[in-house]
N, C-alpha and C positions, 0 to 999 in steps of 0.2 A: 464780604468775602468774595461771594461769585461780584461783582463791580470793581474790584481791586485794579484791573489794569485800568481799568476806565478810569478812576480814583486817581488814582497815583500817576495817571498822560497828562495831566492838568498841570498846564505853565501858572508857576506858582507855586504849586504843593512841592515841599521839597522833603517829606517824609511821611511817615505812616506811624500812628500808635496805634498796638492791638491791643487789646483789654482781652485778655485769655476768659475772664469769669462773666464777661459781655456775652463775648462769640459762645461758649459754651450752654448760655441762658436761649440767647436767641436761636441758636441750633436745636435747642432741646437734647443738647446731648446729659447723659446721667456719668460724671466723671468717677465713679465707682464699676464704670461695666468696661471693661480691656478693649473691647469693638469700639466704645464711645471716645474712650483716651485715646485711644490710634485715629480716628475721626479727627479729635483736638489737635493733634499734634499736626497730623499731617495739613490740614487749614491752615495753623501759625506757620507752620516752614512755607507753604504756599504763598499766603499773603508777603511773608519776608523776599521770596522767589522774588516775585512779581516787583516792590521795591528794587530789591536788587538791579533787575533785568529795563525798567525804567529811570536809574539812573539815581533813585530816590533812599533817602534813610530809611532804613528799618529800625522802629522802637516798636517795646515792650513794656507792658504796665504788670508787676507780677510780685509776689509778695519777698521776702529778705529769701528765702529757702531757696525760691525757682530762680532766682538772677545769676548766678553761677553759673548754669546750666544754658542758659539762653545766649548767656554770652560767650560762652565755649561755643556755643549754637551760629555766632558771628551777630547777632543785633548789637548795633551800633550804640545803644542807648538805652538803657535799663531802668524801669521805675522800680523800686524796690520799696515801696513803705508809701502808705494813703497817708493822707494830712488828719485821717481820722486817728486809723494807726497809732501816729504818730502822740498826736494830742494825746488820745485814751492812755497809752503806756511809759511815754518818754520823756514827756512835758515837764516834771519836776525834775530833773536829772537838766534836763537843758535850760532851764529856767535859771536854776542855782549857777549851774556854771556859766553861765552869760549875764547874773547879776552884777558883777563887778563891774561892769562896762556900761552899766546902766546912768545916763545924764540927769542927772539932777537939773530941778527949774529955775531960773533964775527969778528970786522975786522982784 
């Protein structure tokens, strides 16, 4: 977060993902105390700034609930859902319905 303009001046980098529950770990912020969530928040729009103001993408890694929000927020690009997530909950539901398209081997 504090390296972000440095980060993000690099010919090459042509955007930023923030992981909200990263930054919040490594902060040691406690996202149940209103001083800490104003902390969080205002760092995400920071880092975004900063993107923005270099000419570079702003992304977001955040769960299906917070992506709404981020993106009325203006992030260009929204992760909503971990491959964990995904796997743990959805997996039979997408499974089935992308059975039918399944190739069979030729023996």
């Amino acid at each position: 977060m504090e390296q972000a303009e440095a980060i993000l001046s690099v010919e090459g980098v042509d955007g930023c993902m923030i992981g909200p529950g990263d930054l919040a770990l490594t902060s040691n912020w406690n996202l149940q105390s209103e001083d800490d969530k104003k902390k969080h928040r205002d760092a995400i729009l920071h880092v975004k700034s900063v993107a923005e103001s270099c000419g570079k993408l702003p992304g977001i890694a955040t769960g299906v609930e917070g992506a709404e929000e981020y993106l009325k927020d203006g992030f260009l690009f929204v992760l909503c859902m971990s491959d964990g997530w995904l796997l743990s909950s959805e997996s039979p539901e997408i499974y089935e319905s992308l059975s039918k398209f399944r190739v069979k081997a030729k023996s």
